[in-house]
C-alpha positions in Angstrom: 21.2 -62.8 2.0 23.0 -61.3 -0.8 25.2 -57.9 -1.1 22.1 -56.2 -3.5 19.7 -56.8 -0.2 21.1 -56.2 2.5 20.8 -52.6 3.1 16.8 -53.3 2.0 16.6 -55.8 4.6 18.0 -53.2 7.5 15.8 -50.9 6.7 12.8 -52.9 6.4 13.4 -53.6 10.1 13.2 -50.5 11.1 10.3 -48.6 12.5 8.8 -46.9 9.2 11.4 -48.4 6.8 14.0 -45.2 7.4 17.8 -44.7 6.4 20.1 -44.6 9.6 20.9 -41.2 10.1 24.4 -40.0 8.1 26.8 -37.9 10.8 26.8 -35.3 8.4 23.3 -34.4 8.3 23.5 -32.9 12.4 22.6 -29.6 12.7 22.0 -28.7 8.9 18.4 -27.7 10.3 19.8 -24.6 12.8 22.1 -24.0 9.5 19.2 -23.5 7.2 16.9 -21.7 10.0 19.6 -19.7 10.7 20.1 -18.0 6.9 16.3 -18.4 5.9 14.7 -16.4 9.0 16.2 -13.2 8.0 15.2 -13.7 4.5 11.7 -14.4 5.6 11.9 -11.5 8.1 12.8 -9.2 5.1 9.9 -10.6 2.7 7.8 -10.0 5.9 8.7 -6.2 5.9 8.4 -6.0 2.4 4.8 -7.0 2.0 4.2 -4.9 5.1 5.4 -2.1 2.9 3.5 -3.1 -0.3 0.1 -2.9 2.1 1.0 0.6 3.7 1.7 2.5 0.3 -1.3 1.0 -1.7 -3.6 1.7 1.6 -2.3 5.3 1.5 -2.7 5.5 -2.7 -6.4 4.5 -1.7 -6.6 7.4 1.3 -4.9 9.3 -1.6 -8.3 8.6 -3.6 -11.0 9.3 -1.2 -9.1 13.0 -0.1 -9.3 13.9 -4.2 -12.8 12.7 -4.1 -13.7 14.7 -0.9 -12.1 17.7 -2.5 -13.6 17.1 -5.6 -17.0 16.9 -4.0 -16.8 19.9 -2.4 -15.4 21.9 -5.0 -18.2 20.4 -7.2 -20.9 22.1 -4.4 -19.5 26.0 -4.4 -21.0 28.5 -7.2 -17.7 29.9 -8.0 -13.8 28.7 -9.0 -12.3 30.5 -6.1 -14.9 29.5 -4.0 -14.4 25.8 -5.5 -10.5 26.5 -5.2 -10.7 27.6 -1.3 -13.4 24.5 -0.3 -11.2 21.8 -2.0 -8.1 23.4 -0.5 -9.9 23.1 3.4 -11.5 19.9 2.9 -8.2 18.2 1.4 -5.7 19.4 4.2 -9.1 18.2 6.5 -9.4 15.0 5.1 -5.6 14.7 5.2 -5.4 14.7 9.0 -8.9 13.1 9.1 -7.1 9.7 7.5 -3.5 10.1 9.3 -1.8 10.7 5.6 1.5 12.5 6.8 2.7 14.2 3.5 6.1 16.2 3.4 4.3 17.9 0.7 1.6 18.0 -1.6 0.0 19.2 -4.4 -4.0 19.5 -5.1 -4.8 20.9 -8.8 -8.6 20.9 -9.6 -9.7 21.6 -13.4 -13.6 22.4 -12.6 -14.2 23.8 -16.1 -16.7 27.1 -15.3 -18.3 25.1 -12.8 -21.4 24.7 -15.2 -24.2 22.1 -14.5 -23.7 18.4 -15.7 -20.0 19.6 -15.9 -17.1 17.6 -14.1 -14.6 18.7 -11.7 -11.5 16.6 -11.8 -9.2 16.9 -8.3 -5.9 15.3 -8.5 -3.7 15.1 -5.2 0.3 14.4 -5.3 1.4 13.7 -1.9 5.1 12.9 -1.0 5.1 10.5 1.6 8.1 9.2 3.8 8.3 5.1 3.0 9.2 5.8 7.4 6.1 7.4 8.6 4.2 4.4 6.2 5.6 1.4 7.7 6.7 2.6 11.1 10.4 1.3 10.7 13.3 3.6 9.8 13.2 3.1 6.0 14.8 5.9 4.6 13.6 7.8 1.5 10.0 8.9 0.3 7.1 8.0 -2.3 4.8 10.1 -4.6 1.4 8.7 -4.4 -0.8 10.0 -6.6 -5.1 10.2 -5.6 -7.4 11.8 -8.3 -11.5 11.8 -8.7 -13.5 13.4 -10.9 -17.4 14.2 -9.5 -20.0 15.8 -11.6 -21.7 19.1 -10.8 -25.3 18.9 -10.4 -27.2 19.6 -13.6 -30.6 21.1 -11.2 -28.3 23.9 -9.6 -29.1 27.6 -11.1 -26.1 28.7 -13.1 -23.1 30.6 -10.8 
């Protein structure tokens, strides 16, 4: 047997052809669990994130189109005003959307038949009450609808 084949030749009679094992090799597998679970604990909580806010953008939409809707229904802009107003902080609670603040401007041009009223919510949400973790700081979400007024309704 010659130099060139005799490493071939041990490992051909091992059980599936393997390399002995090198020393240096023990234990790099706890090494490499050991730094990659946090990152993979981190990109866990991250996507956890990216679900919660674009779940709450979406609850964002549906309160703009409930207070849209309702505005849409009343014969007069305060009455539209005051409806969107109730059903919005209503809706709010209805969907478990915690705002620190938030903003609900309606433009529901005269309220005239086959018109449009457009509702658009701003809510300030803390990233903390989205994810349920102590993640400091907060995020704007933004809903907004626009429902047309029916065009068989008597004039206000």
């Amino acid at each position: 047997m010659t130099p060139a084949t005799a490493p071939a030749a041990r490992r051909a009679g091992r059980a599936g052809g393997r390399a002995p094992r090198r020393p240096a090799d023990r234990g790099s597998m706890a090494t490499e669990l050991t730094v990659l679970t946090p990152m993979f604990l981190l990109f866990a909580m991250l996507m956890l994130l990216a679900g919660r806010v674009t779940g709450a953008e979406a609850t964002a939409d549906e309160v703009a189109h409930a207070a849209a809707r309702a505005a849409a229904l009343e014969r007069t802009p305060a009455q539209a005003d005051a409806a969107a107003a109730a059903t919005a902080e209503a809706s709010l609670s209805t969907h478990g959307l915690v705002c620190a603040d938030y903003t609900l401007s309606l433009d529901h041009g005269g309220l005239l038949p086959g018109g449009a009223v457009h509702a658009v919510l701003e809510c300030h949400v803390g990233l903390g009450d989205l994810v349920g973790l102590a993640v400091p700081g907060t995020h704007t979400i933004q809903g907004e609808s626009t429902v047309v007024v029916d065009t068989f309704r008597g004039r206000p």
